[in-house]
N, C-alpha and C positions, 0 to 999 in steps of 0.2 A: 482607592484614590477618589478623590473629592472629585464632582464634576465640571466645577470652576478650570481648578489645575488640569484635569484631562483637557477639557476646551484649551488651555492656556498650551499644555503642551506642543497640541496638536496645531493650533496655530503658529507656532514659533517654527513648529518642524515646515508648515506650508509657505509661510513667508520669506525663510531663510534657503530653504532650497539652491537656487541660485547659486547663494554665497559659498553654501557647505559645498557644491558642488567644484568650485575654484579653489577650495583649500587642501590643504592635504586630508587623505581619503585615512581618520585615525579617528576611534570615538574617544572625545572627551569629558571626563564626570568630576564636576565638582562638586565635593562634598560639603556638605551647609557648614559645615566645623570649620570649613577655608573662607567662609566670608564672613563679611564684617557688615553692622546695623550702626549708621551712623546716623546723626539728627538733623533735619533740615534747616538749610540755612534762612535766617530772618531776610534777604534778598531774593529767594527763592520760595518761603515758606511762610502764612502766620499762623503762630500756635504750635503747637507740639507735633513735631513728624518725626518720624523714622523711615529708615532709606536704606532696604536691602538691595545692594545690586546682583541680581541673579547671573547675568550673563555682561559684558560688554561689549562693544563692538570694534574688532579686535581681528586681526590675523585674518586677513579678508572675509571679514564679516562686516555687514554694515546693522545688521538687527543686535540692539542691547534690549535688555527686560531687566526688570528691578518690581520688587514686592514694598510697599508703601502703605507705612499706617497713621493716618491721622484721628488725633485726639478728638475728643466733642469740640467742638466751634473751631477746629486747623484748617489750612486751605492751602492751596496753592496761589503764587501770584500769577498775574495775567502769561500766556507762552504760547506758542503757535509751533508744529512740527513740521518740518519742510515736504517730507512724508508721508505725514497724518500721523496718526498714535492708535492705539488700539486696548479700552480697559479693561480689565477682569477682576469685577467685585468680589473678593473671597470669605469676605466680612461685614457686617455692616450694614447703615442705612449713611447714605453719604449724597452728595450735591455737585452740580457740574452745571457750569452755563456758558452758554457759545456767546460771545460781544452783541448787543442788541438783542438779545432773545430770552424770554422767560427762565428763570431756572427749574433744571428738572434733578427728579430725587431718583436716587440710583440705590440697588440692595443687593445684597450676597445672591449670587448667578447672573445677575444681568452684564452684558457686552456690550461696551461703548465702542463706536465708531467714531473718531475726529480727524474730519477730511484735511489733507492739506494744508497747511498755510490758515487755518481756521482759529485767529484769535477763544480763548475759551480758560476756564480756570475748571478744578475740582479740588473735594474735600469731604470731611466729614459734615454729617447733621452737625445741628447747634447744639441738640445733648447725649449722640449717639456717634462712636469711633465707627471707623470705616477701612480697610485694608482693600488693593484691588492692587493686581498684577498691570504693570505701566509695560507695552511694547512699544518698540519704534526705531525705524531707520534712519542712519544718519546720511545726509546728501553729502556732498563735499568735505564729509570732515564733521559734522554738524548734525546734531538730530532736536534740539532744540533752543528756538528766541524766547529767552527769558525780558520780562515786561516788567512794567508795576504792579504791585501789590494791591490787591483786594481790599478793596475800603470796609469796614463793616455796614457802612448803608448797602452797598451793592452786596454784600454776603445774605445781608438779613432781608436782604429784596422779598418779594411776594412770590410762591414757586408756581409754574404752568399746573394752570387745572386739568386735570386728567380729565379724556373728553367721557 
């Protein structure tokens, strides 16, 4: 197993604790043959994505995860998670920038942390696809404010210089 996926697992088993703990005490395995890879919506999406939902949050659970691949130059639009969000690049050289802050460049193993309530988009490079495992808990019913779209000036912004 990949070390992305083990990190990936293993956080979802830390996070969700709680939850699994208030459901019924039954393991359940879903097999990749039972899900479905759908394309990202243009109000949600620009560019070419795909959108595996791994898990939902569902049957008192509040943590969903989903495996997400965007094409060279795709992105997400503007979202903030009431939670925070948590990435796992499993592919890829790809792009992410918090509202008012440099953007920085993300690659297959690295771990993104998005606090709370933290306006921010991510995506692929301009000529490199990027796949990363999305977590995140829903509050109320809700795990994410979907925003505006990513302008390509602000895509093709200048990225933080590596100190």
């Amino acid at each position: 197993m990949k070390r992305p996926l083990r990190l990936a697992l293993l956080i979802t088993v830390l996070v969700s604790q709680a939850a699994i703990a208030d459901s019924e005490s039954v393991i359940e395995v879903v097999s990749s043959s039972a899900r479905s890879v759908t394309p990202g919506t243009a109000e949600k999406f620009t560019g070419q994505v795909q959108v595996e939902q791994l898990f939902a949050a569902e049957r008192g659970r509040r943590l969903s995860g989903g495996s997400v691949t965007f094409k060279p130059g795709a992105r997400s639009a503007w979202h903030s998670h009431p939670a925070g969000q948590i990435l796992i690049v499993t592919a890829g050289i790809g792009r992410i920038q918090q509202w008012g802050r440099a953007i920085q460049t993300i690659k297959t193993g690295d771990v993104v942390w998005i606090p709370p309530g933290v306006k921010h988009w991510h995506g692929a490079a301009p000529k490199t696809s990027m796949t990363h495992i999305a977590l995140q808990e829903a509050v109320d019913g809700k795990a994410v404010d979907w925003m505006e779209n990513v302008s390509d000036a602000q895509y093709l912004a200048p990225e933080a210089k590596e100190p």
